[in-house]
N, C-alpha and C positions, 0 to 999 in steps of 0.2 A: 713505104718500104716494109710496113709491118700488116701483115692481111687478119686478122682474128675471123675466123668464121664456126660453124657447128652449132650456134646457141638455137635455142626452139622453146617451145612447152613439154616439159615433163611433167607426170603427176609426182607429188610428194614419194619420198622412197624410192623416185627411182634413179636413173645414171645418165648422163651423158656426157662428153667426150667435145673439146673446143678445141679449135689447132690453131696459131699462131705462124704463120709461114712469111716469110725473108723474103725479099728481094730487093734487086740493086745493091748489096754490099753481103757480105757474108758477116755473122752473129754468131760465128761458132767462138770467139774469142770473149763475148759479150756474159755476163748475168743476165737470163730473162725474168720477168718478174710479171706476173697476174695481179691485178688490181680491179678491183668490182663498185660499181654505184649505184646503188639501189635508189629509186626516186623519192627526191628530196631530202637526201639525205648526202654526207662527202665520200666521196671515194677514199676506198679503204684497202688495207693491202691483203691479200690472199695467200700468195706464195713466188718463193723467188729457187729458182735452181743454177747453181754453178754452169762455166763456160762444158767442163770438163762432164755435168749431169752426176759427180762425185755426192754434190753438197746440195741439201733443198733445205728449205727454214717454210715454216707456214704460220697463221695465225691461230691461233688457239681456236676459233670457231666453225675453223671447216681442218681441225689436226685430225687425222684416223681416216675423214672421209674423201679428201682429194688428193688425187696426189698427181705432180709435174714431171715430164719427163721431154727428153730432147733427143732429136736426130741431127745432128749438126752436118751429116752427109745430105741430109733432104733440108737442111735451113728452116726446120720446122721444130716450134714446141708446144706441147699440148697439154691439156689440163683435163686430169681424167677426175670424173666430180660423181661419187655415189652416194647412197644414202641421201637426196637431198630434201631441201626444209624448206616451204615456203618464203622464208627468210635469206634465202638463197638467190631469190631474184635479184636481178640487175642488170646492166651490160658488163660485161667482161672487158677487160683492158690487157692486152700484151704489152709489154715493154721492155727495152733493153740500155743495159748498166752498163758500164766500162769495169767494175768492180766490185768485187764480193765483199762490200760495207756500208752498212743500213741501208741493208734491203727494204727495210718495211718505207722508207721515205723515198717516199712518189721523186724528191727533188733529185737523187741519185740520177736516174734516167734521163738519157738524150731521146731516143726516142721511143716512142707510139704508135699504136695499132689503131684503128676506125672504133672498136668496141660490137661485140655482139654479145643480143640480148638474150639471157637467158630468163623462163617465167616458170617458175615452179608452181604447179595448184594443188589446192588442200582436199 
């Protein structure tokens, strides 16, 4: 119900752009929340934005350089990500909350996207 797509290879510094798209039920009511896993390592939270796109919260390692936004008329949210760092790799994870309280905890979430990979090179 949750399609995450756009990830690729980027060089270092530069931007890309991952969407998150709906189907089967509408998530305009939902928290969407980005969560990232880089290998070998846990999935960790990125950023979450209100049903309303009023409210975003992000983590401190990608604060300044990404940021989340949502079309709730397209059941799409995207994760616009510049400046990026080698350390920026992973697959990307969409996901949706019933609630705007702790975001950062994966367990909020019913559901999940597939994940697409992003690979940043130095």
């Amino acid at each position: 119900q949750l399609q995450a797509s756009g990830g690729g290879l980027v060089q270092a510094g530069g931007s890309l752009r991952v969407s998150c798209a709906a189907s089967g039920r509408t998530f305009s009511t939902y928290v969407m929340g980005w969560f990232r896993q880089a290998p070998g390592k846990e999935r960790e939270f990125v950023g979450a934005i209100s049903w309303s796109g009023g409210r975003t919260y992000y983590a401190d390692s990608v604060k300044g350089r990404f940021t989340i936004s949502r079309d709730n008329a397209k059941n799409t949210v995207y994760l616009q990500m510049n400046s990026l760092k080698p350390e920026d790799t992973a697959v990307y994870y969409c996901a949706a909350a019933p609630a705007y309280t702790r975001v950062r905890d994966s367990d909020e979430y019913d559901y999940w996207g597939q994940g697409t990979l992003v690979t940043v090179s130095s």
